[in-house]
C-alpha positions as CSV (number, residue, x, y, z in Angstrom):
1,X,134.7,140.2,17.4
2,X,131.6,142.7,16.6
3,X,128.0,141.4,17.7
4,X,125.0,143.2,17.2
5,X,123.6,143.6,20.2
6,X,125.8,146.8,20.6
7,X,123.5,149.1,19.3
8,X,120.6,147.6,20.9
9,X,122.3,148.3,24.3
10,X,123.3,152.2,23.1
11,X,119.5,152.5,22.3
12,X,118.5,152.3,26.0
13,X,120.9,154.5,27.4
14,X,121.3,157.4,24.7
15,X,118.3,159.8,24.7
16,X,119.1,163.3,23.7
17,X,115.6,164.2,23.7
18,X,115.7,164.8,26.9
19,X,117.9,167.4,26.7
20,X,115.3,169.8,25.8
21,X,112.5,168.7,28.6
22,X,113.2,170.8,31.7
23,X,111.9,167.8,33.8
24,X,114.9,166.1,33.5
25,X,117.1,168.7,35.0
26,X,114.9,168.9,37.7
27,X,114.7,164.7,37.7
28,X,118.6,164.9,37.8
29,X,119.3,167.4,40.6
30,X,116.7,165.7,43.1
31,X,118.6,161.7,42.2
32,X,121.8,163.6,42.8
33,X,120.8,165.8,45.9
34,X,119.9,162.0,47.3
35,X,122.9,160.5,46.5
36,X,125.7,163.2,47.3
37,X,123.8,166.1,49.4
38,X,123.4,169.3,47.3
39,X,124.8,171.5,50.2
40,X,128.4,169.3,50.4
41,X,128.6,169.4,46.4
42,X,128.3,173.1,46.6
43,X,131.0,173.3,49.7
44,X,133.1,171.5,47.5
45,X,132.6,173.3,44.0
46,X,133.4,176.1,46.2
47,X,136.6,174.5,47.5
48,X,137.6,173.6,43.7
49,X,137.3,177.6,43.4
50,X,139.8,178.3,45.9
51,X,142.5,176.0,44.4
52,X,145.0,178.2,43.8
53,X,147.3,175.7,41.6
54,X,145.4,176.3,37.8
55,X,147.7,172.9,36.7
56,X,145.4,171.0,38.8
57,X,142.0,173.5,39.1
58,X,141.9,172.7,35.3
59,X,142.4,169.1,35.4
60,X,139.5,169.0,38.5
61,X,136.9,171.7,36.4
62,X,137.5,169.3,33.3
63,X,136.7,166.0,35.8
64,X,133.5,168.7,36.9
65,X,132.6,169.3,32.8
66,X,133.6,165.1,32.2
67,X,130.7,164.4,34.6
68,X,128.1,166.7,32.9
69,X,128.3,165.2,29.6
70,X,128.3,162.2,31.3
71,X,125.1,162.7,32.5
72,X,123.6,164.2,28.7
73,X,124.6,161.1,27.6
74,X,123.1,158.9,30.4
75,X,120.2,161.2,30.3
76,X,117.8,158.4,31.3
77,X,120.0,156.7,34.1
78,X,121.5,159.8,35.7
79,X,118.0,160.5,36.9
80,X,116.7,157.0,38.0
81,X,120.1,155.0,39.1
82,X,122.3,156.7,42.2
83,X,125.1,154.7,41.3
84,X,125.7,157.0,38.4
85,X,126.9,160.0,40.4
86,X,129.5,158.0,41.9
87,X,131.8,159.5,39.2
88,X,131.9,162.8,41.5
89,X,133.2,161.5,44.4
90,X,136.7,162.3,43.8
91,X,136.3,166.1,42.4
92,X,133.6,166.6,45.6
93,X,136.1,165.2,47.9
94,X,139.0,167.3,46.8
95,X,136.9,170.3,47.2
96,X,136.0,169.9,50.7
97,X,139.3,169.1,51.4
98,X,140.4,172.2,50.0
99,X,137.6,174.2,52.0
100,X,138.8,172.5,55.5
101,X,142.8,173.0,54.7
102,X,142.1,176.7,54.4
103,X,140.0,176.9,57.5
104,X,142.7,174.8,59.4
105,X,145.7,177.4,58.4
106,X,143.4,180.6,59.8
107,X,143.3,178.4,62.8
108,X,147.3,177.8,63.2
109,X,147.5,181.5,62.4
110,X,145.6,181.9,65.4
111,X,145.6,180.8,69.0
112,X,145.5,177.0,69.6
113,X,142.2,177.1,71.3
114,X,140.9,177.5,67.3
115,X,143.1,174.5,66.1
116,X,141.1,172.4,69.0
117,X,137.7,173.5,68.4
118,X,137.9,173.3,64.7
119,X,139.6,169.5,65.4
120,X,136.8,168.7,67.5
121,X,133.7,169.7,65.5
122,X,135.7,167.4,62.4
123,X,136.1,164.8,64.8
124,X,132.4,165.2,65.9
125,X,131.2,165.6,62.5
126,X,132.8,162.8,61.4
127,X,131.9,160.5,64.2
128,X,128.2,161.4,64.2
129,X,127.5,160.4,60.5
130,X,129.2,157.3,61.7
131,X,127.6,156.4,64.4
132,X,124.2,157.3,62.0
133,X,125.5,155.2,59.0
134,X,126.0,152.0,61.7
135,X,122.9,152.1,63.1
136,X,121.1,152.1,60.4
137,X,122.9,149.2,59.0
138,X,122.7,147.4,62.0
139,X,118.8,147.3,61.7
140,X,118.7,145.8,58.8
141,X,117.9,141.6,58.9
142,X,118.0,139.7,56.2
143,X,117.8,136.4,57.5
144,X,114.2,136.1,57.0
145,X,114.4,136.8,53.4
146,X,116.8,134.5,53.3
147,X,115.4,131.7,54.6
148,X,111.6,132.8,52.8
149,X,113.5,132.7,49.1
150,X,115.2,129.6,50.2
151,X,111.7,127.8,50.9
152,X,110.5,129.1,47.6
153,X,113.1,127.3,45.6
154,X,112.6,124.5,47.4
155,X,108.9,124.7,46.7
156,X,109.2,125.7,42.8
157,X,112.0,123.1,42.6
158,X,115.6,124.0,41.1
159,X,115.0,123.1,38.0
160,X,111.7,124.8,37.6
161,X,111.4,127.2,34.7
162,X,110.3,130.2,36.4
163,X,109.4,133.6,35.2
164,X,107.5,136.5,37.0
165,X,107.2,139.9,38.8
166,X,110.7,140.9,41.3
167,X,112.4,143.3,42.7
168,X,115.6,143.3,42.1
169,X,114.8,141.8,38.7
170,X,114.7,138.1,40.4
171,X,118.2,138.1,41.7
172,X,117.3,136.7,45.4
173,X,115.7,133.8,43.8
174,X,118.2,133.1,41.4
175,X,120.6,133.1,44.3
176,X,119.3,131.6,47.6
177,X,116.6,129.5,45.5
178,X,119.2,128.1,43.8
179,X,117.2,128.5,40.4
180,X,117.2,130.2,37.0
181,X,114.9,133.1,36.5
182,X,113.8,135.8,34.0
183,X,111.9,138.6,35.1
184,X,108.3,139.7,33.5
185,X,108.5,143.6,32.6
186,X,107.6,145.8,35.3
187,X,106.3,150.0,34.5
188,X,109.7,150.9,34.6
189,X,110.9,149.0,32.1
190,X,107.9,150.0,29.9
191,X,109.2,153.5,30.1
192,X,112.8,153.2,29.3
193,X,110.8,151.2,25.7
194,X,108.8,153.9,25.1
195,X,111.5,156.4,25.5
196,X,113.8,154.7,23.1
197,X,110.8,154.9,20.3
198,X,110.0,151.4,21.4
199,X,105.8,150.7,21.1
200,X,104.7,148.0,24.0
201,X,102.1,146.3,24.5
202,X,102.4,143.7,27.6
203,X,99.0,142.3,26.9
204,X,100.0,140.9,23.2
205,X,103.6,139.4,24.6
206,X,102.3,137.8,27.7
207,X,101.3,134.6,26.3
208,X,104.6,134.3,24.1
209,X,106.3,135.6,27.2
210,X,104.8,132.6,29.3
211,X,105.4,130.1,27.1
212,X,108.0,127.3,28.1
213,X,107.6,128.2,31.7
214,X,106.4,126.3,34.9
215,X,105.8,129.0,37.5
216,X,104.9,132.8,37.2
217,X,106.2,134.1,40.9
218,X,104.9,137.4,41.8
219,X,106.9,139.2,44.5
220,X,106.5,142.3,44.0
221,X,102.4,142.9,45.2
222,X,103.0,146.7,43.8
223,X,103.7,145.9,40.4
224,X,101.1,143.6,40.3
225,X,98.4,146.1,41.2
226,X,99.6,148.2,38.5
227,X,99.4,145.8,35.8
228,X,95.7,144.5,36.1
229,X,95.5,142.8,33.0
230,X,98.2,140.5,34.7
231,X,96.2,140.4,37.6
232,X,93.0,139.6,35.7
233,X,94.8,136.7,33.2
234,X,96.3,135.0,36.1
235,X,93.1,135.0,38.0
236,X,90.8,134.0,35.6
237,X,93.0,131.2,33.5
238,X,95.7,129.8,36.1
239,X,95.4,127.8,40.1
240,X,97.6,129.3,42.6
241,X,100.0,126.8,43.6
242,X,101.2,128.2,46.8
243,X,101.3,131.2,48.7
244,X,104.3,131.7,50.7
245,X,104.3,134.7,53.1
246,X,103.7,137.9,50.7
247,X,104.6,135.5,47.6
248,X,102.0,134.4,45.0
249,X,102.6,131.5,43.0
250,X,101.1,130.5,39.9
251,X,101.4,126.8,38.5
252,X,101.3,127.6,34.5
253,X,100.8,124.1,33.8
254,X,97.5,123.8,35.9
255,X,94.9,125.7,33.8
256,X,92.1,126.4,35.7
């Protein structure tokens, strides 16, 4: 079955326009140098180099070309989502492996002293960016956030209508507040409208936007700032209902 939303969908991910603006090379080198490190995709284009079966160098330099068009035609979300790189993982992983088999056979050509120390900086290497990647993961809490979006369901009530400003697009809400939510347009999404030919203007939706609902939740303080008309309509027209730690409710059916 064909729906139309289709093309609405293709309309916010296809933007060849970009092709010709050199900020979105540079915009798509500094995403991927923080998703993959530049230096380690360079090691490993380099490894795909030394491949010395062309049955499988071709099939691994076609995965290489495969992730550049890729990216042409996910010109906007190659350069804002991290996620999209994922893609090289397998060609970038080959090639490294590729680079450390060669180094490993000048070592067994060599005295076993070599095969050691080249075993023992992997091993070190290896257990390093571990040890790195644990503690890191190991600071992060999330049982206050838990227990905060817990107490604003509670609060709002499940079966509040609830719109307003998130991060994470209301998902934390949605799931520890037990509750359905839909998210107010942030800057971002303003963008991706205006790249797509889209004209916006937040100011004239708001009130059709608000409609129907029983709480606007604002979570996200940043967003807020940025969007001062929000800031002033709220202010001026609505009672804050509640604040709960950096969380601003506003009760849309008490007009002020």
């Amino acid at each position: 079955m064909v729906i139309g939303t289709l093309g609405e969908q293709f309309s916010f991910r296809f933007f060849p326009n970009r092709w010709i603006d050199p900020l979105f090379y540079i915009q798509w080198i500094l995403e991927f140098d923080y998703t993959i490190d530049l230096v380690i995709v360079l090691a490993a284009i380099l490894g795909i180099s030394l491949f010395t079966k062309k049955k499988y160098l071709h099939l691994l330099v076609g995965y290489l070309v495969g992730y550049v068009l890729y990216g042409f035609v996910f010109s906007y979300h190659i350069t804002t989502h991290d996620y999209y790189h994922l893609p090289l993982m397998i060609p970038i992983s080959i090639g490294i492996g590729i680079i450390l088999s060669k180094v490993f056979n000048v070592s067994e050509r060599n005295r076993t002293l070599t095969k050691i120390i080249f075993t023992c900086t992997a091993l070190i290497f290896i257990g390093f960016n571990t040890w790195v990647i644990r503690s890191e993961l190991s600071r992060l809490d999330f049982t206050e956030e838990v227990d905060k979006w817990e107490m604003v369901g509670e609060q709002l009530g499940h079966e509040s209508r609830v719109i307003g400003l998130f991060q994470n697009y209301g998902y934390r809400l949605s799931y520890w507040g037990w509750m359905y939510v839909s998210s107010w347009t942030t800057s971002g999404d303003v963008a991706l409208r205006e790249l797509a030919g889209q004209k916006v203007n937040l100011e004239v939706e708001l009130l059709d936007r608000i409609s129907g609902y029983d709480y606007f939740v604002i979570a996200d303080q940043e967003e807020y700032e940025n969007q001062e008309f929000l800031r002033e309509y709220f202010e001026s027209n609505f009672l804050k209902s509640e604040e709960i730690e950096d969380i601003i409710i506003y009760d849309l059916r008490a007009v002020d």
